[in-house]
C-alpha positions as CSV (number, residue, x, y, z in Angstrom):
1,X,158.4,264.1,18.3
2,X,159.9,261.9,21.1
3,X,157.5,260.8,24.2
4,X,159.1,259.7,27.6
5,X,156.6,258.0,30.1
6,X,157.8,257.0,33.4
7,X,156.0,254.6,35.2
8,X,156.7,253.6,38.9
9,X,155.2,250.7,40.0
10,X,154.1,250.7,43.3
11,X,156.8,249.0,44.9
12,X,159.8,251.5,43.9
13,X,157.4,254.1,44.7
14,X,156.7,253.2,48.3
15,X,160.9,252.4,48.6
16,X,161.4,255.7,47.2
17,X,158.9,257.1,49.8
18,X,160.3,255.5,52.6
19,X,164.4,256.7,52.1
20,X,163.2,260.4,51.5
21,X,161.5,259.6,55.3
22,X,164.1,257.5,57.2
23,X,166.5,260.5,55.5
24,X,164.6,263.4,56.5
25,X,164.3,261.3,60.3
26,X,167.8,261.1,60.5
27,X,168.5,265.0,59.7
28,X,165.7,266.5,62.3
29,X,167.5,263.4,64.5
30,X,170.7,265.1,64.3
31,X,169.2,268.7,64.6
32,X,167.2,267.4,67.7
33,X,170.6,266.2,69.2
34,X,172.6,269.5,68.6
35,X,169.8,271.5,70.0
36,X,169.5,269.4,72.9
37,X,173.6,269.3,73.7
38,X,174.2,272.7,73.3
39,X,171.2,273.4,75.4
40,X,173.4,271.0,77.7
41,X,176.3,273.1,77.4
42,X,174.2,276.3,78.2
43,X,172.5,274.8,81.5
44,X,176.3,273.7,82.5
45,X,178.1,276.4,81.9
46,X,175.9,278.8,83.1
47,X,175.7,276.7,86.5
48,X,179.7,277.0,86.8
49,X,179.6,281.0,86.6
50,X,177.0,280.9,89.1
51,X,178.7,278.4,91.4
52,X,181.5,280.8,91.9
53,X,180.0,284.2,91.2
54,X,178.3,283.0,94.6
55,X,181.6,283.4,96.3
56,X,182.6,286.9,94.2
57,X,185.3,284.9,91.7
58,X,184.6,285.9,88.2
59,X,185.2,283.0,85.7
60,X,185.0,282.4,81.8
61,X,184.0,278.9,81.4
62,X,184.4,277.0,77.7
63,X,182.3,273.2,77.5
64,X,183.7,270.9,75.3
65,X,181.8,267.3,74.7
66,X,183.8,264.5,75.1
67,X,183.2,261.6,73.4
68,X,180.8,259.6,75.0
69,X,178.3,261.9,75.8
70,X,179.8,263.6,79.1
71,X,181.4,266.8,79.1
72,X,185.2,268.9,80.1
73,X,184.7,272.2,81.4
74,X,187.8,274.9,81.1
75,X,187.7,277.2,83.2
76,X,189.9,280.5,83.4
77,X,190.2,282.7,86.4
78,X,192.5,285.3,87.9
79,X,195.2,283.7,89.8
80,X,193.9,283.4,93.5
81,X,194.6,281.6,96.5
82,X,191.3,280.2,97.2
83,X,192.2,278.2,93.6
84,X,195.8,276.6,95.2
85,X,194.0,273.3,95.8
86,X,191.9,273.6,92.8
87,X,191.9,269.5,92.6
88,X,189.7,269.3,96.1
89,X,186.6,272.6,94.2
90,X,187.0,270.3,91.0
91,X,185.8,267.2,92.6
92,X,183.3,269.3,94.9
93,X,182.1,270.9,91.6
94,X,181.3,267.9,89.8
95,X,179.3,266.2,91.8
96,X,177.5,269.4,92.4
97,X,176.8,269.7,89.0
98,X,176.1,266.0,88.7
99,X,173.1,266.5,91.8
100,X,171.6,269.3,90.2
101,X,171.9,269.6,86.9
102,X,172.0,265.2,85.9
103,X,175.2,266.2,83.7
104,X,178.3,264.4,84.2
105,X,181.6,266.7,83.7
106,X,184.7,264.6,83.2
107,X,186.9,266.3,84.1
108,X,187.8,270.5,85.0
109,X,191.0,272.1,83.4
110,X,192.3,275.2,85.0
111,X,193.7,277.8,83.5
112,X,195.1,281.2,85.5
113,X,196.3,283.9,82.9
114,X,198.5,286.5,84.5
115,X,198.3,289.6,82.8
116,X,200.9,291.8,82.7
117,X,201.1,295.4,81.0
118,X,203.7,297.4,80.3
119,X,203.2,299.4,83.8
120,X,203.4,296.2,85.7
121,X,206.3,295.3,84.7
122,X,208.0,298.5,85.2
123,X,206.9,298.8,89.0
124,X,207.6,295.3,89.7
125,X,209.8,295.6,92.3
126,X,207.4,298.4,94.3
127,X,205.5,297.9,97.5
128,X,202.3,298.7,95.8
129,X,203.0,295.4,93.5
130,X,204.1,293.3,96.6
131,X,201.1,294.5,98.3
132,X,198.4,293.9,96.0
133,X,198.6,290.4,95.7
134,X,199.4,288.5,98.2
135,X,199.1,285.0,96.4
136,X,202.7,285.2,94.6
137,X,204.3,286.6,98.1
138,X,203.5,283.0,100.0
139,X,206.0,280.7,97.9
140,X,209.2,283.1,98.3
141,X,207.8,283.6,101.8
142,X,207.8,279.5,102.7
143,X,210.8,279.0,101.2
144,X,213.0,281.5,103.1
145,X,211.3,280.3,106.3
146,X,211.5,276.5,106.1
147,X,211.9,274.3,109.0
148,X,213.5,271.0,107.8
149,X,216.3,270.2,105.5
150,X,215.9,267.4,102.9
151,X,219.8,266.0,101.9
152,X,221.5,262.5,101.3
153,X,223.0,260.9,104.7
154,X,225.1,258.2,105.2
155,X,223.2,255.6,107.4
156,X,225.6,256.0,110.3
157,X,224.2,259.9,110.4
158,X,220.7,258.2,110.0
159,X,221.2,256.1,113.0
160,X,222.6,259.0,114.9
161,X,220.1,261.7,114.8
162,X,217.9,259.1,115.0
163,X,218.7,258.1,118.4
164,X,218.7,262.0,119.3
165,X,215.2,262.3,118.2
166,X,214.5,259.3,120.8
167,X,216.3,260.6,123.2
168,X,214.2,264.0,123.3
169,X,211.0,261.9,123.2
170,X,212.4,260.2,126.7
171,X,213.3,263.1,128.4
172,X,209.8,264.9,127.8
């Protein structure tokens, strides 16, 4: 018959004790701060949909944290020209966000899928097509009515339409 007796003194018992605690601390710690960022994420996102469902846009919006505790918003919409200077809504957007909500957003990528289905692209070239979206009609449209021409001149030409140009602003 073979005995085993284990005896812990009460040192190695109370440093026993104490990793199982500063252990289990650290997990609920860590579950604590997942909880709390992806409640974060939530409050965020959920303000970005409603910042532009308020104007009738319908976005998709994916949080990603960054690093040091501040998140990047992506946000995909339908290609619209309210969105053409999307750098001036970005700005707008984050400090919004950062008044009402006390999150910082880094920074906003864009993102403006064009579908296209098998129809579409058979009656590209109809006036329904044209018609329904007038977005993709403005570039073609500015470029066939341009007022200036951008080319290399020799600085003699320079000089000479130059003095034009002066000319006009004498005789008005």
């Amino acid at each position: 018959m073979l005995t085993f007796t284990i005896t812990l003194d009460s040192l190695a018992f109370y440093i026993a004790v104490f990793d199982v605690v500063v252990l289990l601390s650290y997990v609920l710690w860590i579950f604590k701060r997942n909880r709390k960022r992806d409640k974060a994420i939530k409050i965020v996102s959920d303000f970005i949909v409603q910042y532009f469902s308020n104007s009738g846009t319908h976005v998709q919006v994916t949080i990603v944290p960054s690093q040091n505790k501040h998140f990047i918003a992506m946000v995909e919409s339908e290609p619209l020209k309210r969105f053409r200077y999307s750098n001036i809504i970005e700005s707008n957007l984050i400090n919004h966000i950062l008044k009402l909500t006390g999150y910082v957003v880094e920074k906003i990528y864009w993102r403006f899928p064009v579908m296209l289905s098998k129809d579409t692209v058979l009656s590209m070239d109809s006036d329904e097509q044209r018609d329904r979206d007038l977005y993709f009609q403005d570039a073609p449209a500015a470029q066939a009515n341009f007022e200036y021409k951008v080319s290399e001149v020799t600085w003699d030409q320079f000089e000479e339409e130059q003095s034009k140009v002066e000319q006009n602003k004498s005789e008005k």
